[in-house]
N, C-alpha and C positions, 0 to 999 in steps of 0.2 A: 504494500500500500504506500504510494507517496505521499509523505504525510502533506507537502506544502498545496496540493491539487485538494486535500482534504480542507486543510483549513481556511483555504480560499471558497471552495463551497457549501463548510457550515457558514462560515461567515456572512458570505453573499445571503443566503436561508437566513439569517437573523437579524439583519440588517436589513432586510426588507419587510419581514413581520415587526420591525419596530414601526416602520410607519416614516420614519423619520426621513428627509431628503435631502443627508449629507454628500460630502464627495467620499465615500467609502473606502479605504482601504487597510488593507492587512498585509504585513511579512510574517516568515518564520524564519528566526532566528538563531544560529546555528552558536546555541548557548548551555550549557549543562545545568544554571540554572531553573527549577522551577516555575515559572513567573510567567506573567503576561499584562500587559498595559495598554491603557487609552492617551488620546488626548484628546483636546475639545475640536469639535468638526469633522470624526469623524476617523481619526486614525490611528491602528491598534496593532500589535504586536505579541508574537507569542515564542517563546522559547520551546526550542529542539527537548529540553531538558525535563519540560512539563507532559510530553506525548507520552512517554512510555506509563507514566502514574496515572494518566488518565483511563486510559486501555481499551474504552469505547469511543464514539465518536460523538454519543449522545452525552458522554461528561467534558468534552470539549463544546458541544452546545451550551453548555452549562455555563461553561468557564467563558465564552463568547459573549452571552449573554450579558453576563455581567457586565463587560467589561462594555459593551454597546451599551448597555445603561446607563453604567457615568456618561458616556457621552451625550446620550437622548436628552438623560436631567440636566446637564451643564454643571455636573460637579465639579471638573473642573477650572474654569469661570470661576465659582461659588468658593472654591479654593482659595483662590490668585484674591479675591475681594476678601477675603478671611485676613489674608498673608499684608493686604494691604494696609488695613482697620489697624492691624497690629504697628502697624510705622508709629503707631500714636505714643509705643514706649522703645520704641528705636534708639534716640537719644543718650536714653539711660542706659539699653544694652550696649550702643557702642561705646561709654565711657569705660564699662566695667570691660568690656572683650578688649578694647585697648591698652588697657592698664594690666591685666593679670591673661590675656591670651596667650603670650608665650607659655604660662603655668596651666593652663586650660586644657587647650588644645592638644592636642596628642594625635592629629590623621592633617595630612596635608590639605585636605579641602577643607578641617575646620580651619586651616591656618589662612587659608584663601579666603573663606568667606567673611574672618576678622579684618580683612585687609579692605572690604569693601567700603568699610563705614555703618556708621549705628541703622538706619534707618533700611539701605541697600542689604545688609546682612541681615537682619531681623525679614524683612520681607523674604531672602533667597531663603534664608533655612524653614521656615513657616511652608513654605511652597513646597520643597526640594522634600524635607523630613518629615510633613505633615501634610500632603498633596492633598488627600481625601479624609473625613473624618468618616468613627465609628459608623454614626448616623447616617452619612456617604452611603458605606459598602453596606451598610442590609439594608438600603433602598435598592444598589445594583442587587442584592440579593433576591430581592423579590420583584421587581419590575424583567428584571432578566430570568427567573425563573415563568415571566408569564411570556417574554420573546422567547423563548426555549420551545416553550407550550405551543404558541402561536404556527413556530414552525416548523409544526410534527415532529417535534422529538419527546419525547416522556420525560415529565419534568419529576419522576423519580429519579433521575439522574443524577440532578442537583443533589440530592444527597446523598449518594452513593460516590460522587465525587467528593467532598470532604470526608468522607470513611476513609477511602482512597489517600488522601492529601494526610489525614491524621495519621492512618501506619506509615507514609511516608518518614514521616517524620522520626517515628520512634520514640517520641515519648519528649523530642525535641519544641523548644518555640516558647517565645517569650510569653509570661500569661495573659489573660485578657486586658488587667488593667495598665498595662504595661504599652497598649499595642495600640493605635487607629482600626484594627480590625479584629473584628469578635470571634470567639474562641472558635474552632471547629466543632466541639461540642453544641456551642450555645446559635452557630449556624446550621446546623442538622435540625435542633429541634425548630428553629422558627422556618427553618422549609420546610419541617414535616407541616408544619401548623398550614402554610400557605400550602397545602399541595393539593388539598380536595379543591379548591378554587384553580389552580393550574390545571386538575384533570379535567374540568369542565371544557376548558378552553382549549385545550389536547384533543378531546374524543369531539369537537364542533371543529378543528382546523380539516382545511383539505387534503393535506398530508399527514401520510404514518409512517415514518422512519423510525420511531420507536428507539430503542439504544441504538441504531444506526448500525458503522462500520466496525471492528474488531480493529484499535489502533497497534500495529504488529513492529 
C-alpha cells in the first residue's frame, strides 16, 4: 500500500465532508516521529512515523479529521490572537529573560527567542509552545470525529486510534495537566460519549469505507 496515495485520498474524503472551501493540501512526511499538523487555510501534514500505529486507514481518518478541524474552527487564528493578548505582559517577560536568560535557558531556540525582545518573545513562544489549547483539541476531537462520520468511515475508529497511540506509548507522556492536550484516557471516553451521534451520521453518509485500508 502506498501510504502517500492513501493519505492524499482520506484527506481529499475529509476535506470535503467538512464543507469547508479551502485551498487543501497534504504531505507525508518522511519522519519517525508520531505526529501530524494543520495550519490555518487549509494545510496539513502527516508523519511516515504515525502510519505504522495507526494500522487502518479509518484511524488515519480519525487522525485527519482532527487535524481539518483546527483548520475549519480557525484555531489556529484563535491561537496567534491568544499569543497576541499576551504582549500585554511582554514587557515584564523581557526584563526578566534578559537579565537571568543566560541562567534560564538551557536549548538554543530558548536562547533565540530571548534574543527577540519582551513583547516578540512572549508572542513567539505563546504561539510556537502553546499553538492550540486543551479546549482547541477536543473541539478537533469531536467536530472531526463527525468529518470522519461524514465521510464513510466508522467513527469507532476515533477510538481505537488512541488505544493505538496509548500502547504506543508504553506507559510514556506527560500527564494531562501538564499538556494542551487531554489525556488519551480522558479522549476515548469523550468519543465514546460523542459516538452514538457520529453513528447516526455514519449509517445517513453515502459512503461505507468502514475501517477502510489495512495500513501495511
Amino acid at each position: 500500500q502506498d501510504w502517500t496515495e492513501m493519505v492524499q485520498r482520506v484527506a481529499g474524503r475529509i476535506a470535503a465532508a467538512s464543507g469547508e472551501n479551502f485551498q487543501w493540501e497534504i504531505v507525508l512526511i518522511d519522519d519517525p516521529e508520531p505526529n501530524a499538523w494543520s495550519m490555518p487555510g487549509g494545510k496539513m501534514a502527516v508523519y511516515t512515523g504515525i502510519m505504522p500505529i495507526l494500522k487502518t486507514e479509518g484511524a488515519l481518518a480519525a487522525v485527519l479529521g482532527h487535524e481539518v478541524a483546527h483548520a475549519t474552527e480557525r484555531h489556529g487564528q484563535k491561537g496567534y490572537a491568544r499569543a497576541i493578548e499576551e504582549q500585554q505582559t511582554g514587557a515584564v517577560i523581557g526584563i526578566a529573560t534578559q537579565v537571568s536568560g543566560q541562567l534560564l535557558c538551557k536549548t538554543e531556540n530558548c536562547r533565540l527567542l530571548t534574543g527577540l525582545g519582551g513583547a516578540a518573545a512572549s508572542v513567539a513562544l505563546t504561539f510556537f509552545n502553546r499553538k492550540y489549547s486543551r479546549g482547541d483539541e477536543t473541539d478537533a476531537d469531536k467536530v472531526g470525529q463527525v468529518f470522519m462520520a461524514k465521510a464513510g468511515y466508522d467513527p469507532a475508529e476515533s477510538i481505537v486510534l488512541w488505544e493505538r497511540m496509548g500502547a504506543s506509548k508504553q506507559g510514556a507522556g506527560a500527564p494531562e495537566w501538564m499538556s494542551t492536550h487531554p489525556s488519551d484516557t480522558n479522549r476515548r471516553a469523550q468519543l465514546n460519549q460523542w459516538l452514538p451521534e457520529a453513528q447516526k451520521i455514519y449509517q445517513a453518509s453515502p459512503h461505507k469505507y468502514g475501517k477502510g485500508s489495512e495500513i501495511k
